[in-house]
C-alpha positions in Angstrom: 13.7 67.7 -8.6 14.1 71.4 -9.5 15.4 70.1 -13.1 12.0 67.8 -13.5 9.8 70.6 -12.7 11.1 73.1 -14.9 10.8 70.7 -17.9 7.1 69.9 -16.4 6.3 73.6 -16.4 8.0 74.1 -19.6 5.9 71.3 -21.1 3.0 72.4 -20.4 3.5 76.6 -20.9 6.5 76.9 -22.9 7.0 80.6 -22.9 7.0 82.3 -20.3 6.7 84.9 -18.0 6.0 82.9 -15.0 5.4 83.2 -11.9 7.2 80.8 -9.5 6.4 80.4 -5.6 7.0 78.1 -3.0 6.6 78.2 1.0 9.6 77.1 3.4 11.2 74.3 1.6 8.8 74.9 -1.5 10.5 78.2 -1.7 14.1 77.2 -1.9 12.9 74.4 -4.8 10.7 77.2 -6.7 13.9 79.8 -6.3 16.0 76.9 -7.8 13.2 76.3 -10.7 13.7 80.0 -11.2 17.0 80.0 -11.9 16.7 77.0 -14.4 14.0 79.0 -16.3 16.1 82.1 -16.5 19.3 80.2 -17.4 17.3 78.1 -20.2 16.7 81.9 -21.9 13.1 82.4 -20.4 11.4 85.1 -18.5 10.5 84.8 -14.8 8.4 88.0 -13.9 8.0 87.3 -10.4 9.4 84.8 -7.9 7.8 84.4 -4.6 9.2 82.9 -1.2 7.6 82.4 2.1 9.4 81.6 4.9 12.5 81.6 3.3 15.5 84.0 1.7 17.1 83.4 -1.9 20.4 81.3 -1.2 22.3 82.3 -4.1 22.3 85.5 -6.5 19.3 86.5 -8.1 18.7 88.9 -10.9 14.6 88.6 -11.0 12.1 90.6 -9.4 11.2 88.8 -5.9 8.2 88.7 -3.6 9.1 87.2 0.1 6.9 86.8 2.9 7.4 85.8 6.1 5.7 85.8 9.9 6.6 88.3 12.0 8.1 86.0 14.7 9.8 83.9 11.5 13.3 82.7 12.2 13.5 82.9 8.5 12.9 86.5 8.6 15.5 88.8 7.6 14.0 91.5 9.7 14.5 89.4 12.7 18.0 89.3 12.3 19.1 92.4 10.7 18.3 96.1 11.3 18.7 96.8 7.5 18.1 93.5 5.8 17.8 95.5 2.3 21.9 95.6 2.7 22.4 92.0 2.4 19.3 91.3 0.4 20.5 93.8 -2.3 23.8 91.7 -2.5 21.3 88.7 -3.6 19.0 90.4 -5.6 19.8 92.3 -8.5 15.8 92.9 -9.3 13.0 94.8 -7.5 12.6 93.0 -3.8 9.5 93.2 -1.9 8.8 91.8 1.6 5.6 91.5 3.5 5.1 89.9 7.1 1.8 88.6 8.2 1.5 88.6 11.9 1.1 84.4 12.3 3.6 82.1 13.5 5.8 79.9 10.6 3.0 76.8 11.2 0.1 78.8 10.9 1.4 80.2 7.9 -1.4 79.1 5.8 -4.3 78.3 7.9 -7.7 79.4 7.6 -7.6 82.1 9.2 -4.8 83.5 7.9 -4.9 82.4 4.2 -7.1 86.2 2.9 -3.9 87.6 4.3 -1.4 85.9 2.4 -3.9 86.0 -0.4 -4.3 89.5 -0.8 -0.4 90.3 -0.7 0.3 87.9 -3.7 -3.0 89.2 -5.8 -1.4 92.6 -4.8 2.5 91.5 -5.8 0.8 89.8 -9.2 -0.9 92.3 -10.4 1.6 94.9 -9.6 4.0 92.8 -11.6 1.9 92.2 -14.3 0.9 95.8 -14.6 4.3 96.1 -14.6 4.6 98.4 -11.6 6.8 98.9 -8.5 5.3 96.5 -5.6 3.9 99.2 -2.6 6.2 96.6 -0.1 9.2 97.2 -2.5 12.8 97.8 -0.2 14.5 100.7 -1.2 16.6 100.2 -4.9 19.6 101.4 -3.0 21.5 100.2 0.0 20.9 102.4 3.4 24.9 102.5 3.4 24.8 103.7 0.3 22.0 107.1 1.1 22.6 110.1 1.5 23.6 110.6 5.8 23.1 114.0 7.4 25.8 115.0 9.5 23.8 114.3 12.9 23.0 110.3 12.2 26.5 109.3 12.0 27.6 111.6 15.0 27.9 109.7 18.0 29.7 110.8 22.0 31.4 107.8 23.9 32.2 108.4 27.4 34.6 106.6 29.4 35.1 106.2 32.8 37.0 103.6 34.8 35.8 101.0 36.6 35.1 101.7 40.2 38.0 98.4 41.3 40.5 100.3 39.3 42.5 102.6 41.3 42.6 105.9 39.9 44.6 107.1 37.1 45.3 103.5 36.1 45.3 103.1 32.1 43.2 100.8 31.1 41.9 100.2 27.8 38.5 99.8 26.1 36.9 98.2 22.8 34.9 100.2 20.8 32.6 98.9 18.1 30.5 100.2 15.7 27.6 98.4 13.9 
């Protein structure tokens, strides 16, 4: 399907740069139609995905958007999801939540919302400037960390069915 569009697109405009977008499933088929473009030697200024993350590596500039209570979002499931994202994408990322649920994505009420981001991610892009929702260009792992944030105390103490002075041991993790 991804293949059939991109010749349909390339049909009718065949130069780009284009913007590409798609919403849940839409997204994963316009990220895919992306890649095709890019591959085939043409420009993709902007790729857009709601609801969903890139699946594969990605060296364009990329707009997602997701609800705030999205099981799709990456900020639901990671403190820092500019780690992994960066690991994806190789160009500028932007990400914008919209406080709706995943099926009322695009309903009336919410559609200005989702409207004014993408007029605001276009015309940054076509003005060629740095989205305002833009994650950082480097990895927090890979900032600057001031001696206090990665200090840390652990305290131990047996537990209370343990007579005392019994080793025991413990499992420390760090995330």
């Amino acid at each position: 399907m991804a293949a059939y569009l991109t010749r349909e697109i390339t049909a009718i405009q065949a130069d780009g740069p284009y913007i590409i977008g798609g919403f849940c499933a839409g997204a994963l088929l316009s990220f895919e139609i992306a890649r095709q473009l890019q591959n085939d030697g043409k420009s993709v200024a902007l790729l857009i995905m709601a609801e969903e993350r890139p699946p594969a590596a990605y060296s364009g500039r990329v707009c997602m958007l997701y609800s705030c209570n999205s099981r799709y979002s990456p900020f639901r499931h990671f403190q820092h999801p500019e780690r992994g994202l960066r690991y994806r994408c190789s160009g500028e990322v932007s990400v914008s939540a919209l406080a709706a649920k995943h099926r009322d994505f695009l309903r009336e009420d919410n559609i200005d919302a989702v409207a004014a981001i993408l007029r605001n991610e276009m015309d940054t892009t076509a003005r060629a400037q740095p989205s305002p929702n833009q994650l950082s260009n480097t990895p927090a792992f890979l900032q600057p960390i001031t001696p206090v944030e990665h200090q840390s105390a652990i305290q131990l103490s047996s537990p209370r069915w343990l007579p005392a002075n019994t080793p025991f041991q413990a499992k420390v993790s760090f995330c």
